[in-house]
DSSP file (Angstrom, degrees, kcal/mol; ACC not computed):
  #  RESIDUE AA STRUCTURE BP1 BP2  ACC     N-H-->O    O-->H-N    N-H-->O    O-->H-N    TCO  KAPPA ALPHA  PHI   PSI    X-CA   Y-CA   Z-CA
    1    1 A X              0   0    0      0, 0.0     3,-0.1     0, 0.0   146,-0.0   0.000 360.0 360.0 360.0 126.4   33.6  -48.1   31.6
    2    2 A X        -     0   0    0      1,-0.1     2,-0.3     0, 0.0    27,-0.0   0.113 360.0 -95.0 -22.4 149.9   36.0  -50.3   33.8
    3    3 A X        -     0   0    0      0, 0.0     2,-0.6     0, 0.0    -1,-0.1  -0.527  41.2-139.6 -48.5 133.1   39.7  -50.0   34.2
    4    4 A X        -     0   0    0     -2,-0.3     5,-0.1    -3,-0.1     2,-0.1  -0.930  22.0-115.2-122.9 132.8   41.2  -52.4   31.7
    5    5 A X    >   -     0   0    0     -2,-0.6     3,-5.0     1,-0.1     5,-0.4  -0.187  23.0-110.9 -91.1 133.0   44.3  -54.3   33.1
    6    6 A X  T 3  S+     0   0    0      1,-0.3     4,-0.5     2,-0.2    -1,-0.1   0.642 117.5  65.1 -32.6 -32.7   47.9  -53.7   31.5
    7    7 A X  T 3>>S+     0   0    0      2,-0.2     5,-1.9     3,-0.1     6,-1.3   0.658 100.9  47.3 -54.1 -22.8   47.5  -57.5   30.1
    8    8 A X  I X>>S+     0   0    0     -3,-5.0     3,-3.7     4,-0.2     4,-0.6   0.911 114.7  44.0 -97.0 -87.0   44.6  -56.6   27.9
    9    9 A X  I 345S+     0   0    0      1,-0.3   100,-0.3     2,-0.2   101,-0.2   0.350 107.7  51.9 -18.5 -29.6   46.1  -53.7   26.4
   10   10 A X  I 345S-     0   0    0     -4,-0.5    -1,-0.3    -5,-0.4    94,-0.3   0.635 118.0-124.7 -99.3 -20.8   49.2  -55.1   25.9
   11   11 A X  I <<5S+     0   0    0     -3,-3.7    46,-3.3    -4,-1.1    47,-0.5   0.893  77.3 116.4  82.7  40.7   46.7  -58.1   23.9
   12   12 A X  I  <<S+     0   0    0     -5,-1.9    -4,-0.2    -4,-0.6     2,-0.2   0.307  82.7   8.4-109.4   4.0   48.1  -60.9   26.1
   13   13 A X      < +     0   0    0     -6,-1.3    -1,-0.4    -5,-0.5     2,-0.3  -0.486  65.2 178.5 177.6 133.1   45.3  -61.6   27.6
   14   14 A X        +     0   0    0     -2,-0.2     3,-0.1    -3,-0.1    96,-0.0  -0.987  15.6 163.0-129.7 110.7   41.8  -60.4   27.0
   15   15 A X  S    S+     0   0    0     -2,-0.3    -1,-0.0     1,-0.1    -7,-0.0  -0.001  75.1  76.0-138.1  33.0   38.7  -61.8   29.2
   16   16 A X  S    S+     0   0    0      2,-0.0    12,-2.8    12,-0.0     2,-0.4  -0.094  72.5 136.2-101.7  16.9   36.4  -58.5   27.8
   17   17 A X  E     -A   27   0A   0     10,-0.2     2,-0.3    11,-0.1    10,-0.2  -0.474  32.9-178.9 -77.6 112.6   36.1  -60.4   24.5
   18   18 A X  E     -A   26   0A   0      8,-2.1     8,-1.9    -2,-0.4     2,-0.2  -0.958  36.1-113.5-123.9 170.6   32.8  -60.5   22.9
   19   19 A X  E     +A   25   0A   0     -2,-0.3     6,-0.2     6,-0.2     3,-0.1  -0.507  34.0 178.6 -91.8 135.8   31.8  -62.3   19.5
   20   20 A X  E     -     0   0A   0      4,-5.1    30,-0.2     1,-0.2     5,-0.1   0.058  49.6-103.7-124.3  20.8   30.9  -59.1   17.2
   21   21 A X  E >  S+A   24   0A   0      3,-0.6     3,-1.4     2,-0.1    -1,-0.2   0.306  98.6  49.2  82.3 145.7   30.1  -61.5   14.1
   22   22 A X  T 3  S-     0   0    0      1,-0.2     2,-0.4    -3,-0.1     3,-0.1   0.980 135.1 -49.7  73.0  53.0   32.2  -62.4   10.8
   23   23 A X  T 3  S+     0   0    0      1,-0.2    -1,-0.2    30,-0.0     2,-0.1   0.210 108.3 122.3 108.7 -47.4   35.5  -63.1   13.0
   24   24 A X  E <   -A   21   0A   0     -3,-1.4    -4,-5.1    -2,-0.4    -3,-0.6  -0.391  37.7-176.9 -95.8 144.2   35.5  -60.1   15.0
   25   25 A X  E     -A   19   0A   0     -6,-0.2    29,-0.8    -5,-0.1     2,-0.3  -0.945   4.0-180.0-153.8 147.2   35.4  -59.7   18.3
   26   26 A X  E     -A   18   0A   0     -8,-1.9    -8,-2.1    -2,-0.4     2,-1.0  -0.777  43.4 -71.3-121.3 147.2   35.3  -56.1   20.5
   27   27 A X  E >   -A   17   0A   0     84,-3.3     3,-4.6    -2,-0.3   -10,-0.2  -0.304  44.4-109.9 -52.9  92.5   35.2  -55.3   24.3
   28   28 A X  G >> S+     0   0    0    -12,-2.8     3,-0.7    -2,-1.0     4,-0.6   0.338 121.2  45.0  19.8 -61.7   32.1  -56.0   26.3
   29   29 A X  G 34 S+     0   0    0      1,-0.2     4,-0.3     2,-0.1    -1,-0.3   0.880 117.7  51.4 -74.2 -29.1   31.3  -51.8   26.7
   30   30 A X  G <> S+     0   0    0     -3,-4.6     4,-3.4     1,-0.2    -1,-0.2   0.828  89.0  69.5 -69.8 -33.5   32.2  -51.6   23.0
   31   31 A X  H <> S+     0   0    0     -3,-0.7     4,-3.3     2,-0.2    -1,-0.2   0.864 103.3  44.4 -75.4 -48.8   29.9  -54.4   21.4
   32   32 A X  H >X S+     0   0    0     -4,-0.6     4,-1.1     2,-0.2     3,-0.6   0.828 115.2  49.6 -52.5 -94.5   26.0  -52.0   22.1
   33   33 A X  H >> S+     0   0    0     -4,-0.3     4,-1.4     1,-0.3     3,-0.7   0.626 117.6  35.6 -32.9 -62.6   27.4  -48.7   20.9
   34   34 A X  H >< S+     0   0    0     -4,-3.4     3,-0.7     1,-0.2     4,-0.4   0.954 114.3  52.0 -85.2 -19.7   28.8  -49.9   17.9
   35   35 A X  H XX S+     0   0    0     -4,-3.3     4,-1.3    -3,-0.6     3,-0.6   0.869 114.1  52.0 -37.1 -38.3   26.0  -52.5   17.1
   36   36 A X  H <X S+     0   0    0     -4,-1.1     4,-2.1    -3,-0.7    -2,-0.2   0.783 112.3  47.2 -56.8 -32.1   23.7  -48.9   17.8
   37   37 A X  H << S+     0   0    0     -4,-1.4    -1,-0.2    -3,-0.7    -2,-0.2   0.086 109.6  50.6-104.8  18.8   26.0  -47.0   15.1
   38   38 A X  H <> S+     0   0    0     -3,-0.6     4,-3.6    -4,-0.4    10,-0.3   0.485 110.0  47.7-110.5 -26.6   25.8  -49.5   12.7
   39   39 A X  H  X S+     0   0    0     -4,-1.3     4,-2.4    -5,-0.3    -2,-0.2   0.886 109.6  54.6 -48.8 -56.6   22.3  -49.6   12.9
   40   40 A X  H  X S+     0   0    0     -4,-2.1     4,-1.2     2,-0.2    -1,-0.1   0.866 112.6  44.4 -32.8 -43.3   22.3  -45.9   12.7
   41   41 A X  H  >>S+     0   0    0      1,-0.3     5,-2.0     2,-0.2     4,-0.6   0.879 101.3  62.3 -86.6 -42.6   24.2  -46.4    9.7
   42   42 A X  H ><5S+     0   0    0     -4,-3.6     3,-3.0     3,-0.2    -1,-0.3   0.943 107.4  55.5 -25.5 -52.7   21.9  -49.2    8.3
   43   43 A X  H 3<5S+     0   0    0     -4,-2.4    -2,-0.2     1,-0.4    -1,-0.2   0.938  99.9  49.4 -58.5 -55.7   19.3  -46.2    8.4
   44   44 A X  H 3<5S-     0   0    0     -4,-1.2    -1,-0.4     1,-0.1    -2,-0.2   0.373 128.8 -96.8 -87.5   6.7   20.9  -43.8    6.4
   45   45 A X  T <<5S+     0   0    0     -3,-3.0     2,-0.4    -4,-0.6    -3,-0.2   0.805  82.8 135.1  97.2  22.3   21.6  -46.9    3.3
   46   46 A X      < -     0   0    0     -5,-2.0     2,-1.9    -8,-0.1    -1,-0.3  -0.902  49.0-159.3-102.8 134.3   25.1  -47.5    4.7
   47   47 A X        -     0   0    0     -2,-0.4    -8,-0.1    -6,-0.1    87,-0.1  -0.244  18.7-179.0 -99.2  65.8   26.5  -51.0    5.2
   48   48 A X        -     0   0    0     -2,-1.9     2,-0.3   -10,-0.3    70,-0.2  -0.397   9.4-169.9 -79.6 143.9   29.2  -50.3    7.6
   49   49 A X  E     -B  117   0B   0     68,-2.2    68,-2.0    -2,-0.0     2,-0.2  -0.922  36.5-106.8-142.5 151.9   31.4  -53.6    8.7
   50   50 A X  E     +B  116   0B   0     -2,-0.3    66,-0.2   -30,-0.2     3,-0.1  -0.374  44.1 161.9 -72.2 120.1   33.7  -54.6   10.9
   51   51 A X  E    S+     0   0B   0     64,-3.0     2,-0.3     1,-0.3    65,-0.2   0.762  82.0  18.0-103.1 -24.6   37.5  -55.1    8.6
   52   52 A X  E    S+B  115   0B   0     63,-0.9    63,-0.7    -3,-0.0    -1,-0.3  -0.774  75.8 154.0-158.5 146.5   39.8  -55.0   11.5
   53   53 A X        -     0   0    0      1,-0.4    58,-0.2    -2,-0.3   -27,-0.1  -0.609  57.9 -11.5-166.6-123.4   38.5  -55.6   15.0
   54   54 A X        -     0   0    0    -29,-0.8    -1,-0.4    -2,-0.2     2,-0.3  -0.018  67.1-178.8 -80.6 150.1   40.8  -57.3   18.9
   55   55 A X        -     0   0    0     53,-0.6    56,-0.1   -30,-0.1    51,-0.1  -0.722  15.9-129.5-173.1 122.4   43.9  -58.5   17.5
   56   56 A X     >> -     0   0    0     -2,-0.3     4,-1.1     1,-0.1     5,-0.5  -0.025  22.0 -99.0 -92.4-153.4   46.4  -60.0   19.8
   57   57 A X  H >>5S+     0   0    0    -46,-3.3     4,-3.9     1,-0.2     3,-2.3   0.999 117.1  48.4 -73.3 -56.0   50.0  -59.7   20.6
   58   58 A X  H 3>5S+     0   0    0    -47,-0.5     4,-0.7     1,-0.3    -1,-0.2   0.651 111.7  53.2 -71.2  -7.3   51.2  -62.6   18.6
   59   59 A X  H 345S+     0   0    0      2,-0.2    -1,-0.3     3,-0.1    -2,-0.2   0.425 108.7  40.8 -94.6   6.3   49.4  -61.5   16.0
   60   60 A X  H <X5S+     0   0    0     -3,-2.3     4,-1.5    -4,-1.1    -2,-0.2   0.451 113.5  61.7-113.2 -13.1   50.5  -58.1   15.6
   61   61 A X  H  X<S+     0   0    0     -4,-3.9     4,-1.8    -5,-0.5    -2,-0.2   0.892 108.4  38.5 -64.5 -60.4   53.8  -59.7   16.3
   62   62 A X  H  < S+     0   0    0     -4,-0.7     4,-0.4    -5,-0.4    -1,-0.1   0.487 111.6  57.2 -71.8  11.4   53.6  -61.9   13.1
   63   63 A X  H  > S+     0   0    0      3,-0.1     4,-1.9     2,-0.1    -1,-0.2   0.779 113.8  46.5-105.9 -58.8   51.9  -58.8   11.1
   64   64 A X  H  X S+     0   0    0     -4,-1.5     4,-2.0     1,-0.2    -2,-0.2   0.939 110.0  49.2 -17.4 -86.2   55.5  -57.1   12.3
   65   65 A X  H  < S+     0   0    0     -4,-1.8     4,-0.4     2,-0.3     3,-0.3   0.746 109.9  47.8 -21.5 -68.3   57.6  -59.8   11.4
   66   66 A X  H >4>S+     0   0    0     -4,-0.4     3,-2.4     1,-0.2     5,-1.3   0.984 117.3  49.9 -61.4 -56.9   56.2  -60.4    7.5
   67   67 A X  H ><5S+     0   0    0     -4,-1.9     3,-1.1     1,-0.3     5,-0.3   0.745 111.8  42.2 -48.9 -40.9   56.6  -56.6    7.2
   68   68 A X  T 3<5S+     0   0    0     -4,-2.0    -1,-0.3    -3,-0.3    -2,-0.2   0.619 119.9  47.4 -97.7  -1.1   60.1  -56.5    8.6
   69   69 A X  T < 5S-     0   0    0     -3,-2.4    -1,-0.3    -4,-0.4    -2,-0.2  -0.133 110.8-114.9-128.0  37.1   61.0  -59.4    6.5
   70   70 A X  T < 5S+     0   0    0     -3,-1.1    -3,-0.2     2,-0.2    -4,-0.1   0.246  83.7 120.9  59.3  -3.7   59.5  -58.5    3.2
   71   71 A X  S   <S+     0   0    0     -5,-1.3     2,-0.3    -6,-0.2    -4,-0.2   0.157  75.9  33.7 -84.2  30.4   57.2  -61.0    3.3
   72   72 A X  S    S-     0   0    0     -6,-0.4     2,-0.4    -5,-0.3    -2,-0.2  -0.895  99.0 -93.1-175.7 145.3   53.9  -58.2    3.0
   73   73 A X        -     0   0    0     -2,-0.3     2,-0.3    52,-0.2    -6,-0.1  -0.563  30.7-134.9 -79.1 132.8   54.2  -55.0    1.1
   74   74 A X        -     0   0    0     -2,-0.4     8,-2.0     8,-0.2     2,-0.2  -0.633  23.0-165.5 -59.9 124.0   55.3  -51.5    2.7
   75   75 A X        -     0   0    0     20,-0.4     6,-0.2    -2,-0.3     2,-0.1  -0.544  13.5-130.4-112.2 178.5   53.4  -48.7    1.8
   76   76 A X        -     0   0    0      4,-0.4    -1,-0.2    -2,-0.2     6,-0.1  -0.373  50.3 -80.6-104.9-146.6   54.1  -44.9    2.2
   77   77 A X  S    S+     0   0    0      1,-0.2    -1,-0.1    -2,-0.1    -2,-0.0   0.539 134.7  52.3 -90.6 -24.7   51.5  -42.4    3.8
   78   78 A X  S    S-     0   0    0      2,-0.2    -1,-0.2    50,-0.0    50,-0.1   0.488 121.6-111.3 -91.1  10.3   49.6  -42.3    0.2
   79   79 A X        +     0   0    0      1,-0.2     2,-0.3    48,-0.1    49,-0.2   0.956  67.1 145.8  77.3  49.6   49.5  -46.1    0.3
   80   80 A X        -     0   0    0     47,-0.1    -4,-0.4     1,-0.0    -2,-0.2  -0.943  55.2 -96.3  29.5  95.2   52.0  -46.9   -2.6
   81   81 A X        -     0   0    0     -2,-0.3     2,-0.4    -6,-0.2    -6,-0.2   0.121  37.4-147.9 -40.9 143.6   54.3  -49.8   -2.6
   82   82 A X        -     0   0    0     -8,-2.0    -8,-0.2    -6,-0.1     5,-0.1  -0.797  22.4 -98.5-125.9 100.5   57.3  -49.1   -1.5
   83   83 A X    >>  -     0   0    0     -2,-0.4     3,-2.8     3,-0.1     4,-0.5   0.235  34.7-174.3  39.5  56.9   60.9  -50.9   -2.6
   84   84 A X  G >4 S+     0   0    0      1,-0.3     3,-3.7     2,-0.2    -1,-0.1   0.767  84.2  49.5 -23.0 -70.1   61.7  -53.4    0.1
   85   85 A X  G 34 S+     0   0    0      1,-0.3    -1,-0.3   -15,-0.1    -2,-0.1   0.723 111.8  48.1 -52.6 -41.9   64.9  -54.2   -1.3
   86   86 A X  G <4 S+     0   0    0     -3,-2.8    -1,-0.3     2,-0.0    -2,-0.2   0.604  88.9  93.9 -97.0   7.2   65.9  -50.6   -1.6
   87   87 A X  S << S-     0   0    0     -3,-3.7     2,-0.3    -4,-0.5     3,-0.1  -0.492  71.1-123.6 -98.4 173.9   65.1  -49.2    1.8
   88   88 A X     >  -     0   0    0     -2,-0.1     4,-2.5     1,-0.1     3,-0.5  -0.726  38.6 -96.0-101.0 162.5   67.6  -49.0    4.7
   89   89 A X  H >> S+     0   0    0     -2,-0.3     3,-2.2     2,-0.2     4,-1.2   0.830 124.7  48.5   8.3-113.0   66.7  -50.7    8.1
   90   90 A X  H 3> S+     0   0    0      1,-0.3     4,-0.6     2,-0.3    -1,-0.2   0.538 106.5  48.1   5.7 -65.8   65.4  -47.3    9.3
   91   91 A X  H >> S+     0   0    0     -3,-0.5     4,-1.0     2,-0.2     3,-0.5   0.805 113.5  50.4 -75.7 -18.0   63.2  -46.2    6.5
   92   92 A X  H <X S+     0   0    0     -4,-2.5     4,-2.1    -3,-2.2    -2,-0.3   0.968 114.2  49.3 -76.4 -31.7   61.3  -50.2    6.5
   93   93 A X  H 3X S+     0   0    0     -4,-1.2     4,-0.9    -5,-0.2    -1,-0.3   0.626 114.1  37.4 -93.9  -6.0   60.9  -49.5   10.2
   94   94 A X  H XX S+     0   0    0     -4,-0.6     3,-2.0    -3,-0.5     4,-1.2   0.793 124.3  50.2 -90.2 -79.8   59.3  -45.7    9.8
   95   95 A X  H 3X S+     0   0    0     -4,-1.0     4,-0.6     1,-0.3   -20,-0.4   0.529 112.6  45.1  -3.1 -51.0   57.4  -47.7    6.4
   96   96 A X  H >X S+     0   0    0     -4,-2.1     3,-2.9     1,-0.3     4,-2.2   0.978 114.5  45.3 -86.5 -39.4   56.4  -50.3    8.7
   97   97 A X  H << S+     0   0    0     -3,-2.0    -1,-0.3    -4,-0.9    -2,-0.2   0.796  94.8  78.2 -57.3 -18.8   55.1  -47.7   11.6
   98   98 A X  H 3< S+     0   0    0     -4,-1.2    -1,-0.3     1,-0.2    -2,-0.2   0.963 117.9  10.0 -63.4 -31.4   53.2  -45.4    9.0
   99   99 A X  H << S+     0   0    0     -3,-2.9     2,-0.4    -4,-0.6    -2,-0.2   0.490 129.4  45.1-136.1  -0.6   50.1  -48.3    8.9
  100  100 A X     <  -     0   0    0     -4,-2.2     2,-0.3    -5,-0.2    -1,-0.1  -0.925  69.5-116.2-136.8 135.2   51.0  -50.6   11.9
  101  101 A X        -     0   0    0     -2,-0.4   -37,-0.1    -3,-0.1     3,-0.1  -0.467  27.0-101.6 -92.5 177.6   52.1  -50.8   15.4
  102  102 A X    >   -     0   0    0     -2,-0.3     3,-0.5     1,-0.2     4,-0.2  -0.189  60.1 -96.9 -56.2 134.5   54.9  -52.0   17.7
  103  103 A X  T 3  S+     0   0    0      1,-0.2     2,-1.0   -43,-0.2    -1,-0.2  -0.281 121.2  31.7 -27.3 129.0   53.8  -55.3   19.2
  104  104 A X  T 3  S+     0   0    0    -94,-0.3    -1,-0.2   -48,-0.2   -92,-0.1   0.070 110.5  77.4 106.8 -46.3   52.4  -54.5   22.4
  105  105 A X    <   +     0   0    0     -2,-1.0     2,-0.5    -3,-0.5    -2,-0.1   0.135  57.6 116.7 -82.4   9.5   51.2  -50.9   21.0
  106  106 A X    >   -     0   0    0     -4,-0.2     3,-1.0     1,-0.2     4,-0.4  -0.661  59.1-145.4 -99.9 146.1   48.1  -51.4   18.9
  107  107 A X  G > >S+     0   0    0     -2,-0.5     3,-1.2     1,-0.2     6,-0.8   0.807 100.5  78.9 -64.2 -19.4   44.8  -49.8   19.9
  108  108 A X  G > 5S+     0   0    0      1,-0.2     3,-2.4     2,-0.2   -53,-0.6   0.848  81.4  70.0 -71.8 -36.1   43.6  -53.2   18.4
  109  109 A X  G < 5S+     0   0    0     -3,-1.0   -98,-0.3     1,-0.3   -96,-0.2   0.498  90.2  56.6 -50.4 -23.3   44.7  -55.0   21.9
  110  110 A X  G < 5S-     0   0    0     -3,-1.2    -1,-0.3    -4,-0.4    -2,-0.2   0.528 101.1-126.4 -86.8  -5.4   42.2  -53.6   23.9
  111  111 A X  T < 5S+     0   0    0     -3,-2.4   -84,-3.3    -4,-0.3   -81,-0.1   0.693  92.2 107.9  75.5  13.9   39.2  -54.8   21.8
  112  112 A X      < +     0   0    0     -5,-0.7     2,-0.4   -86,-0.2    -4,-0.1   0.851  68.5  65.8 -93.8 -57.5   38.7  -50.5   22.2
  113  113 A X        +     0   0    0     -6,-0.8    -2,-0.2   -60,-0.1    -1,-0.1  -0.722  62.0 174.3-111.0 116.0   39.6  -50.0   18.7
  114  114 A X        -     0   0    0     -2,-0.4     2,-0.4    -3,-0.1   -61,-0.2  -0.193  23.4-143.7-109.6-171.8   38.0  -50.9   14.9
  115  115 A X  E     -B   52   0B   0    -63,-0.7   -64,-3.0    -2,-0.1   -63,-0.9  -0.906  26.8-171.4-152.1 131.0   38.3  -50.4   11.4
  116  116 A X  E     +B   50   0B   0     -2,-0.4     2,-0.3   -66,-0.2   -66,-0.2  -0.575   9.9 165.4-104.2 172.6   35.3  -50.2    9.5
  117  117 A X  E     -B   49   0B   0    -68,-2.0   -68,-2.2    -2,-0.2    14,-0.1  -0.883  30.5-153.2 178.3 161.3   33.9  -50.0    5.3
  118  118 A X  S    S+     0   0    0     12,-0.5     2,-0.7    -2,-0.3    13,-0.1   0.615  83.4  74.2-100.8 -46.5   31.3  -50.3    3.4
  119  119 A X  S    S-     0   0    0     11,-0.5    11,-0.2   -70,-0.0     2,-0.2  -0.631  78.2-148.4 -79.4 111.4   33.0  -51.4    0.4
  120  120 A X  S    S+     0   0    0     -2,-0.7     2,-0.1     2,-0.1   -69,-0.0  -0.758  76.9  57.0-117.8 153.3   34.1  -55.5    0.8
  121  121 A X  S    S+     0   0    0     -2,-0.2     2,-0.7   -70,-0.0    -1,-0.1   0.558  76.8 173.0 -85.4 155.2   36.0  -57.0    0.0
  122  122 A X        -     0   0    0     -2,-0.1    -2,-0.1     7,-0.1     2,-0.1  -0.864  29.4-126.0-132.9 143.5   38.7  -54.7    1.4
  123  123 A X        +     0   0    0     -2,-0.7     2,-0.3     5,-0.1     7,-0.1  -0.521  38.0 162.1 -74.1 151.2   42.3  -55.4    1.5
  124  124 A X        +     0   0    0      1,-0.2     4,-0.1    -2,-0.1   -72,-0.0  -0.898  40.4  69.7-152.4-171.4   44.2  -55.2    5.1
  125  125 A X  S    S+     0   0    0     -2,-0.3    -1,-0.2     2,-0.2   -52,-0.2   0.929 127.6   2.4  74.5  90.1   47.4  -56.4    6.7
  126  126 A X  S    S+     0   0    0      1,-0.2     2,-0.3   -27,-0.2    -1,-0.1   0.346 121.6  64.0 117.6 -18.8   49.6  -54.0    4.7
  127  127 A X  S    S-     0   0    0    -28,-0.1    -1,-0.2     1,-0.1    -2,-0.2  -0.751  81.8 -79.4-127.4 178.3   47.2  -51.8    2.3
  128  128 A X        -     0   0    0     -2,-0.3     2,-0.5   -49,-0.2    -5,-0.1  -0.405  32.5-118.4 -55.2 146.8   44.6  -49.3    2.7
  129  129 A X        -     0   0    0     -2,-0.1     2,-0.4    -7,-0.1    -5,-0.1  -0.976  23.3-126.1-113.0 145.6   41.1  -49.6    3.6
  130  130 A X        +     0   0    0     -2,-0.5   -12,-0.5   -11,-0.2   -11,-0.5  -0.663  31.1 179.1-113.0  78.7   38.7  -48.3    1.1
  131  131 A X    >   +     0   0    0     -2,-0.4     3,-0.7   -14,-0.1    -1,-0.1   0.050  18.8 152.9 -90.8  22.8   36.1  -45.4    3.4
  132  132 A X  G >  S-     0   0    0      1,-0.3     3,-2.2     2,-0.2     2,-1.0   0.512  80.7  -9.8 -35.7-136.7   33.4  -44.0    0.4
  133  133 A X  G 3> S+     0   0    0      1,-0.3     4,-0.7     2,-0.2    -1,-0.3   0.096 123.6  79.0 -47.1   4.6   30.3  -43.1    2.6
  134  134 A X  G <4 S+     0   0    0     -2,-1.0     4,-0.4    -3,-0.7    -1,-0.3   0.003  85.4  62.9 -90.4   1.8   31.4  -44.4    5.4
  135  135 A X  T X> S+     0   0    0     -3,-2.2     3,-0.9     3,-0.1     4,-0.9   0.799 113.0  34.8 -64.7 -79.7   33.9  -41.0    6.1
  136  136 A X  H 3> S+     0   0    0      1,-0.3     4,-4.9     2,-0.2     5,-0.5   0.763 111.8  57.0 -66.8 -52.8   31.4  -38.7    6.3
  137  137 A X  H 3X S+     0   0    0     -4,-0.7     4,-1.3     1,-0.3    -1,-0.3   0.873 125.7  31.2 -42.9 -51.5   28.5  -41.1    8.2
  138  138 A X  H <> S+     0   0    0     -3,-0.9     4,-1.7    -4,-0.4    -1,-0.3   0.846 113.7  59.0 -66.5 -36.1   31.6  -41.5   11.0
  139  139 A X  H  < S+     0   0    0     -4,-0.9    -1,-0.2    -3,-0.4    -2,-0.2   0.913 125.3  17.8 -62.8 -49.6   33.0  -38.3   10.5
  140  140 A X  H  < S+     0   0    0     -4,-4.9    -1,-0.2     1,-0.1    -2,-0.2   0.597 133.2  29.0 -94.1  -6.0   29.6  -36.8   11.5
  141  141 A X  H  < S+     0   0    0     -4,-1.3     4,-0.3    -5,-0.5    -3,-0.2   0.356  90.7  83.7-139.6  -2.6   27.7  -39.0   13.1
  142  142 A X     <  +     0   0    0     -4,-1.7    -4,-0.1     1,-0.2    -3,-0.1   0.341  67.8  84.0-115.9  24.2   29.7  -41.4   14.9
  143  143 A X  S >  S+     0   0    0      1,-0.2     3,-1.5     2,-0.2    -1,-0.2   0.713  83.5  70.5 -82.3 -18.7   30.6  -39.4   18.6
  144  144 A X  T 3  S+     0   0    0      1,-0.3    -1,-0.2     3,-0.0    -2,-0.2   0.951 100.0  39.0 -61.4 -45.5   27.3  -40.5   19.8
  145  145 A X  T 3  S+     0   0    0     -4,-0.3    -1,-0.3     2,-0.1    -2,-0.2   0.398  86.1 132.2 -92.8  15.6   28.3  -44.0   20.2
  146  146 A X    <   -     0   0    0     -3,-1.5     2,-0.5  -113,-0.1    -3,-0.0  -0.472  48.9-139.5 -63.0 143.6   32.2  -43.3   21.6
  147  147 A X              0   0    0    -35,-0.1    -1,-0.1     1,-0.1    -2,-0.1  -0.870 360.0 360.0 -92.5 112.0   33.0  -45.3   24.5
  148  148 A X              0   0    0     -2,-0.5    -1,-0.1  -119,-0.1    -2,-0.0   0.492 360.0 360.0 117.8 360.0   34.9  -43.9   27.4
């Protein structure tokens, strides 16, 4: 796999982009290997999809932003809403890091990094995603297709 240049990573500018269907779109090396592991997964009666896929900086800026300004719920580590109103500065910004990154800091920027399910529709921005049979299939089965 290529070097990918400190702009792409940081998800200011991306020119590895390819269209990975529904929305999504993943990094050129990425797009075979998981089209192969979703095939895989097709096999075994699993319907694994893309929830989460490239996300750039101004949109994991504006993901930030609603979080730090109550306008999307804070969860804890179990996923649980957590009491905008009653947390300090400090705990909304650990709150906010438990299910999101820092501008600048998300694996999502490199078009490297996915989120998958079987079960749609699945909440994101802010909740948990839903993994039934789609753990184990990845858990066990999905180092054959890593990139890198």
């Amino acid at each position: 796999m290529n070097q990918v240049p400190e702009k792409a990573w940081l998800g200011q500018h991306n020119d590895y982009l390819v269209d990975a269907g529904n929305g999504h779109r993943l990094h050129r090396d990425v797009i075979s290997p998981f089209l192969a592991m979703q095939d895989a997964a097709q096999k075994d009666g699993i319907d694994l999809q893309l929830v989460s896929s490239f996300r750039d900086f101004d949109r994991q800026t504006a993901i930030f932003n609603r979080k730090w300004a109550g306008q999307a719920q804070l969860l804890d580590t179990n996923g649980d809403e957590l009491p905008f109103e009653a947390l300090s500065d400090n705990e909304k910004l650990h709150a906010i890091l438990t299910w999101s990154a820092l501008p600048g800091g998300s694996r999502h920027h490199g078009a490297l990094t996915s989120m998958c399910t079987t079960e749609l529709p699945c909440i994101t921005g802010g909740a948990s995603l839903i993994l039934s049979k789609a753990n184990t299939f990845l858990a066990d089965r999905a180092m054959p297709f890593h990139v890198g």
